[in-house]
N, C-alpha and C positions, 0 to 999 in steps of 0.2 A: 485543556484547550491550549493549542497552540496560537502566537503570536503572528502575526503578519511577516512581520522578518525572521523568525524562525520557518515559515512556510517558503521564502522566498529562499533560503539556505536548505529546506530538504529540496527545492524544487531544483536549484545548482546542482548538487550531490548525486538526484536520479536521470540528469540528463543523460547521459551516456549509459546508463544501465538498458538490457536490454528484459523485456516483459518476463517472468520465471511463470506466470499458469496462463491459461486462455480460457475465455467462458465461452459455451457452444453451445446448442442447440436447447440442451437440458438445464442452463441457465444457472444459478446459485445454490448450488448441493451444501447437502451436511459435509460428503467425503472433500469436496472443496475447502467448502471453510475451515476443514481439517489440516491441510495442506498448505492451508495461506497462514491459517494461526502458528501452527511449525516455524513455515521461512521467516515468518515475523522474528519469531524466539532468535533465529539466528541471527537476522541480516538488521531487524529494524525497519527498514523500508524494503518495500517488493512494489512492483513496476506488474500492475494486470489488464492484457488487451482482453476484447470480447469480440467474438467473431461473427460477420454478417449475419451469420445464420440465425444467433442468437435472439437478434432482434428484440434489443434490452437497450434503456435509453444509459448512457454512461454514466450522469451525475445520478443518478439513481440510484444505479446499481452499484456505483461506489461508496455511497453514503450507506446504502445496505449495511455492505459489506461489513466498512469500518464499526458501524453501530452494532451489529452482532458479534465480532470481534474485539469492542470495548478497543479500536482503533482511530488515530486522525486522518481524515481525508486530507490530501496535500494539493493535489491535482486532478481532474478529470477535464482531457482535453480529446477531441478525433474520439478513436475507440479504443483507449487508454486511460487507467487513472491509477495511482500513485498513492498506497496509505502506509502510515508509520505508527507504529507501537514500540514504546519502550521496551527492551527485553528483561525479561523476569530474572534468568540469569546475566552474574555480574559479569563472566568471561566473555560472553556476546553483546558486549555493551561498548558499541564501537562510535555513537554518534552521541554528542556533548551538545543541545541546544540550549545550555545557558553562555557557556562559553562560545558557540557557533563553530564548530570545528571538531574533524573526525579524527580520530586514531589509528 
């Protein structure tokens, strides 16, 4: 569980990122969650819009997400929301939320 101001420091860090998956029509896949567990490994945080079509409510489907992915919800705003997993490997381990500051 992350803290209030660790939330408020991922929520800084993803402002400027832009969305890496979109959810459509067919809604929350295995090959998705595939995909999102991946970028997590990498990046930590991933930025995921859902497209009209979808018609999924966002804090929902982000809370999904993060709970099947054993991730933290950060954000769910508009049709965007923002979760953060630690990465497993140590060379992609670019974000410090004890100390509050990236590498």
């Amino acid at each position: 569980m992350i803290t209030g101001k660790q939330r408020a420091f991922l929520r800084k860090i993803s402002h400027g990122m832009s969305p890496v998956f979109q959810i459509g029509k067919d809604g929350v896949t295995d090959e998705l969650l595939t995909g999102i567990s991946q970028a997590l490994n990498k990046r930590e945080l991933v930025k995921i819009s859902i497209l009209e079509t979808a018609l999924l409510d966002t804090r929902r489907t982000c809370d999904e997400v993060a709970a099947k992915l054993n991730a933290e919800p950060v954000q769910a705003i508009g049709n965007k929301f923002i979760i953060y997993r630690r990465s497993d490997e140590e060379k992609y381990r670019k974000i410090d939320l004890k100390g509050l500051r990236t590498e």
